[in-house]
N, C-alpha and C positions, 0 to 999 in steps of 0.2 A: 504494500500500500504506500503509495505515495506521502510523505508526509512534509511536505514544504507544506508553508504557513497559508492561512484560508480564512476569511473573514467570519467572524460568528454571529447571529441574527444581531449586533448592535455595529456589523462593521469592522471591527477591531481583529486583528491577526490573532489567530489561533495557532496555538505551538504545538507540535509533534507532545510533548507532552500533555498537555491539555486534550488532544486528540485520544490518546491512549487513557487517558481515565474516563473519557465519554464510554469505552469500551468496556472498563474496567467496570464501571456499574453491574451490568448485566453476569459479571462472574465467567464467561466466556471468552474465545478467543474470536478474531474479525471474521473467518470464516463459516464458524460455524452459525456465528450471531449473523450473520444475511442469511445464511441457508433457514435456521429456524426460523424467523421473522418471515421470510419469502414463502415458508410450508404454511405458516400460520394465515398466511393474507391467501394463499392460491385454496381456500376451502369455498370463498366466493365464487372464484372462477370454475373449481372444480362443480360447485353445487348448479349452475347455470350452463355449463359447456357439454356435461356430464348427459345431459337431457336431450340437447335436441334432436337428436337422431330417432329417440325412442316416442317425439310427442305423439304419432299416427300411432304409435302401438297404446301409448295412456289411453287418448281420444279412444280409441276404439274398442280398449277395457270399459269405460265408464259410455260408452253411448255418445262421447259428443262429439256432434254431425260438423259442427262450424269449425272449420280450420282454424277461423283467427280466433277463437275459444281456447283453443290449445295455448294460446300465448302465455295465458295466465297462469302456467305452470313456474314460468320463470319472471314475468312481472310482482306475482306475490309474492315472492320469493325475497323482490328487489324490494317492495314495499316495507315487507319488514325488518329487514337489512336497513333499511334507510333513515326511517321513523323509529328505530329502535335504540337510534346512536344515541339521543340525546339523554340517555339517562345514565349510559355507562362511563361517558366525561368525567360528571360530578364524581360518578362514585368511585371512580379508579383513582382521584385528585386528593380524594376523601381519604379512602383506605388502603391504596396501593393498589397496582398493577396487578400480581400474581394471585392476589385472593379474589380478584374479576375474572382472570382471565380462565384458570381451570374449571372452573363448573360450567360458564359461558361453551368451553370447546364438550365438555359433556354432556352438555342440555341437548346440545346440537347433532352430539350422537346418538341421544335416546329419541330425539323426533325422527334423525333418519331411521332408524329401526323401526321407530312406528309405525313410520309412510310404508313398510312391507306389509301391511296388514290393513291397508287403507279400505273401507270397503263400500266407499264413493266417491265420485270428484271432489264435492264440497269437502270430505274429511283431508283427502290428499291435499287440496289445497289450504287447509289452515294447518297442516305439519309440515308443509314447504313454506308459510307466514312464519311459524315454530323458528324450522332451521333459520327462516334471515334474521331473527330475533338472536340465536345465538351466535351466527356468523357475524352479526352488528358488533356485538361485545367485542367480541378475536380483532375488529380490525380498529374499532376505539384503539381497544388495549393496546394494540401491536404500534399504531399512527404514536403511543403517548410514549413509548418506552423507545422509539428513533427519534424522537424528541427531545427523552432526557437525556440522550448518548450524543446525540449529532448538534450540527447549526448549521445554516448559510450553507455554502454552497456543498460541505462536506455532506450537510442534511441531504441534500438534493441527491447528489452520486450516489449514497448510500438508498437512498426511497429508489433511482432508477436501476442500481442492480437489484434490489430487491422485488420491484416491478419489472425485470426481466427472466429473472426465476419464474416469475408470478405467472409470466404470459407464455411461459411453456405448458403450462396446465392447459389453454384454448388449442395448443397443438395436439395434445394426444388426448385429451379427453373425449370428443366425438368420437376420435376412434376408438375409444376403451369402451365408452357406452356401446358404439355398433355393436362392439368385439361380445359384448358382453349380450346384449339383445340377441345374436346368432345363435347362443350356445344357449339360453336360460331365458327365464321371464324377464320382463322390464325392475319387476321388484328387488332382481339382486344387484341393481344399478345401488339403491336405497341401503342395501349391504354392504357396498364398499365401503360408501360415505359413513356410514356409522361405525367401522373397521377404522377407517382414517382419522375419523377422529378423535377415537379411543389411544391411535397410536399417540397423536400429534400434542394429547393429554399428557401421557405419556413424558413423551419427551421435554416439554416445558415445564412440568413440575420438578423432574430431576434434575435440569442442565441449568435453566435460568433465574438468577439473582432479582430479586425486588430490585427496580431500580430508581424508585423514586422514593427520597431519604425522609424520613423524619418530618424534620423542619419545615419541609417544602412544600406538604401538605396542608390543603385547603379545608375549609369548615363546609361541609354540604349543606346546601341550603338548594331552593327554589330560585330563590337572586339571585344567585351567582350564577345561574342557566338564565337569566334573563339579562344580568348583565352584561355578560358574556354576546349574546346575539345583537347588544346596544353596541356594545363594543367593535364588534365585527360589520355590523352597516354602518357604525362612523367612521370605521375606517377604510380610508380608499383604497389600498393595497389588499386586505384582506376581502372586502367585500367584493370588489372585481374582478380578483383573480376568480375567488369562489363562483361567480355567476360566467364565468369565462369557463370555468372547467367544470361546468355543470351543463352547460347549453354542449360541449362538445362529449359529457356522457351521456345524455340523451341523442346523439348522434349514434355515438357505439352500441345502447340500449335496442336505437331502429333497428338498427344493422343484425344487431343478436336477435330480435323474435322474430323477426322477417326470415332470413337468411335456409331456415330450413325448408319455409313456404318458394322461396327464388330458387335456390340450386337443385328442388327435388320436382317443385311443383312445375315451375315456370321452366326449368331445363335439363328436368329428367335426368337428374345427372345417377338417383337412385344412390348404391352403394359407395358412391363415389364423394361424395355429399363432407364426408367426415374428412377425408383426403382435402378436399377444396377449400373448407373450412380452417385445415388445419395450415395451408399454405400460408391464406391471409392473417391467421395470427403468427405463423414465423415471420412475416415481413414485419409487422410490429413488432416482435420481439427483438429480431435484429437491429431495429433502428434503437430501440430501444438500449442494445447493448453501447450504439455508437455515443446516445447520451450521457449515458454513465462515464465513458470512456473520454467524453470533451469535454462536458458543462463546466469543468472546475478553469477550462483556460480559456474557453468562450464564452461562457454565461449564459444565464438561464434564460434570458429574456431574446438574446437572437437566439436561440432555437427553437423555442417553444412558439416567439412571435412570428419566425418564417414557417415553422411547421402548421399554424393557424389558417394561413392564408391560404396557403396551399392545400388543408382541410375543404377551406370555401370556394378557393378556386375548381376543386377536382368535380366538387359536389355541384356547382353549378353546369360542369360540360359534363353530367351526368344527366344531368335535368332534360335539357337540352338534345341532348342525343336521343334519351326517352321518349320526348316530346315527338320526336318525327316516326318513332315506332319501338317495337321491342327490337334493342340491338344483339347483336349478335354475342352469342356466352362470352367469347374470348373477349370483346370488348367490356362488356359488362364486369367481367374479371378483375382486369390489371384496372380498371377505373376502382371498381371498389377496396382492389387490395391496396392502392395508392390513397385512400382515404383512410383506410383502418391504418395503414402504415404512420399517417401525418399525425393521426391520433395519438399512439406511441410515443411521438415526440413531445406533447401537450403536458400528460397532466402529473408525472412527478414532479417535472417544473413548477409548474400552475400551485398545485397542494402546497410546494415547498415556499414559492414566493407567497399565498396565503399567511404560511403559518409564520413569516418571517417575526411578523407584530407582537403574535401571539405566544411565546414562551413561555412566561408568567401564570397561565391559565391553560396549558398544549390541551392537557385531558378534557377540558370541558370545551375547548376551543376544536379540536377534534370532532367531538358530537356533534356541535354546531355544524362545521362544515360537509361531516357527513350526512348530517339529516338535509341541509340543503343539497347537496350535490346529488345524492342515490335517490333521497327520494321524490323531489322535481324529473330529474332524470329519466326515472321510472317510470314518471305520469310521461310527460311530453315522447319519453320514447316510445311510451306504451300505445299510446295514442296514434302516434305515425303509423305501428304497427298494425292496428286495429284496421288504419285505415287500406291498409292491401286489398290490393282487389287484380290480383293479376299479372298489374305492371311494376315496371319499378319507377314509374313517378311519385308514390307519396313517399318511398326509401328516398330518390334523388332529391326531392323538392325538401324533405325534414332536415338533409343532410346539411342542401344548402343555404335554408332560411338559418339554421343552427349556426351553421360556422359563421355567415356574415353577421347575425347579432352577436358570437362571440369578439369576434374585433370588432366590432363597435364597441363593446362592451371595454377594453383592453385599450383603446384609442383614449377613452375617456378614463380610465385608470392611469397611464402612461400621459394624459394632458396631450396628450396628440405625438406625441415620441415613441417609438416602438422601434428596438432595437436596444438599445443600449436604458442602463438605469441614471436617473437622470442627478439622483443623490451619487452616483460613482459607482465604481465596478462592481458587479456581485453575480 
């Protein structure tokens, strides 16, 4: 690891020393603390990627007839994922990280368990509410404890390798679930997941240190969740970034409920579907790797801010192609993998320049931006999705209304500057 000197959220050069006790916290070493953190955040992804391949075999378990019905296997999911953050903030600020976080990855093992014995939509659906309710806690906990380790831009590298791990989970999981729908029911999909996170229990009760000390600890209250939200829409930095990187997960949100209705429905791609799926999240992951690999010597803001444009640029000559008919797969393809790829570059930046402000309060400041990012996101994605009808105009049009209100959004945070910070490097 690199350890020349790196500004900390107030600016000021952080030492190789200093660096090393952000690590020292957690009781581990630099490797395995991204690999655990990175296991602990991909149970989101794993719980959403994990499915789509199987929703026509759910839908056709439970009797429902509407395609876009199916969506809300993995919307409700995100719902309570999103809406659920806001409680685990306080209490991790309150009483520490590791007494939230193991029961939170437990809870979420005994709902997947449950979901094998679901024996309706309606039940399946509120034990996939269940798991994002305890996937919500894992990624509070996990967002507060890179928080109390990192800052500035070391934050940032550290959240994009960690969100590169992360996005290996959107590559093989379609294919796991296929893999696993060929040989067995859809229900030992719900097996895995509660296997994974018995293990993933497991492993963070034994290996990682409380990292949030004593002293540092906040008094829980109901105010300090409402402070906290005054705090973050008066601030310009945080609230813009937040609404920048919320307008482009709802972009990623279209893309995921759609995507098995486009590549299966619309182009028959059939068994191939998990393959194609898994393409467009290696290209995000990749790019991914290259952010982790620069930000610290180009900064977060031209990457994230060129990756933006290029989001709404790609999404708008998607539209437009749309518009004059359905294009051909291969175009359709590299268009979309070049939007999911831009995405990539967005939002460990975006998260990291949010939380810059926010130190002081990370765990409840966390909640905050989770509950706005996943669960807006969720709606407006959910929405785009609903509205499928065939084509890929309400995917292009969601994609590119999304990305141009997030630069706008980013124009007006930046004072009209994008590219560089306008306080000095970072």
């Amino acid at each position: 690891m690199d350890m020349q000197s790196a500004p900390d959220s107030e600016g000021r050069p952080v030492s190789a020393g200093e660096r090393k006790n952000f690590v020292d916290r957690a009781g581990i070493g630099f490797g395995e603390f991204i690999f655990l953190i990175a296991a602990l955040s991909s149970i989101v992804g794993l719980s959403i990627d994990i499915m789509l391949p199987v929703l026509p075999l759910i839908g056709d378990s439970f009797a429902v007839t509407n395609e876009n019905d199916r969506q809300a296997i993995i919307v409700v999911f995100m719902l309570g994922f999103g809406g659920a953050q806001i409680f685990f903030g306080p209490l991790s600020d309150r009483y520490g990280r590791n007494i939230i976080l193991i029961p939170a990855i437990l809870f979420y093992a005994a709902a997947s368990m449950a979901a094998i014995f679901a024996d309706s939509f309606a039940v399946l659906l509120a034990l996939r509410l269940a798991q994002g309710v305890g996937a919500a806690a894992v990624r509070i906990v996990v967002m507060a404890i890179v928080r109390d380790c990192f800052a500035g831009r070391d934050m940032a590298r550290v959240m994009s390798y960690t969100f590169t791990i992360f996005m290996i989970v959107p590559v093989v999981a379609p294919a796991l679930g296929q893999w696993i729908s060929n040989i067995a029911s859809w229900q030992w999909i719900f097996l895995v997941l509660g296997f994974a996170g018995t293990a993933l229990a497991a492993w963070s009760g034994l290996r990682i240190k409380e990292t949030l000390r004593p002293n540092e600890r906040q008094p829980l209250s109901f105010a300090g969740v409402g402070n906290a939200f005054m705090e973050i829409m008066k601030n310009r930095l945080a609230m813009g970034y937040t609404l920048g990187a919320t307008l482009c997960f709802s972009g990623l949100i279209a893309f995921v409920v759609s995507a098995q209705q486009i590549f299966q429905s619309m182009y028959d791609l059939g068994q191939w579907f998990a393959f194609a799926f898994a393409l467009n999240a290696a290209v995000m992951a990749v790019l991914n790797i290259a952010n982790g690999a620069i930000v610290r010597t180009v900064g977060m803001r031209l990457i994230s801010h060129s990756a933006l444009i290029a989001f709404a640029l790609l999404g708008t000559l998607l539209l437009l192609i749309s518009l004059a008919g359905q294009p051909p797969f291969w175009v359709s393809y590299i268009l979309l993998a070049a939007i999911v790829g831009a995405f990539g570059l967005v939002p460990g930046n975006f998260n990291a320049l949010a939380m810059e402000p926010l130190g002081h309060i990370a765990g409840t400041a966390s909640s905050v931006l989770g509950v706005i990012t996943f669960t807006v996101g969720a709606v407006l994605g959910g929405l785009v999705g609903q509205a499928y009808n065939g084509t890929l105009i309400p995917l292009a049009a969601g994609l590119a209304l999304f990305g141009w209100l997030a630069l706008a959004i980013v124009l007006w945070t930046e004072k009209g500057k994008l590219f560089v910070n306008p306080a000095g490097p970072r």
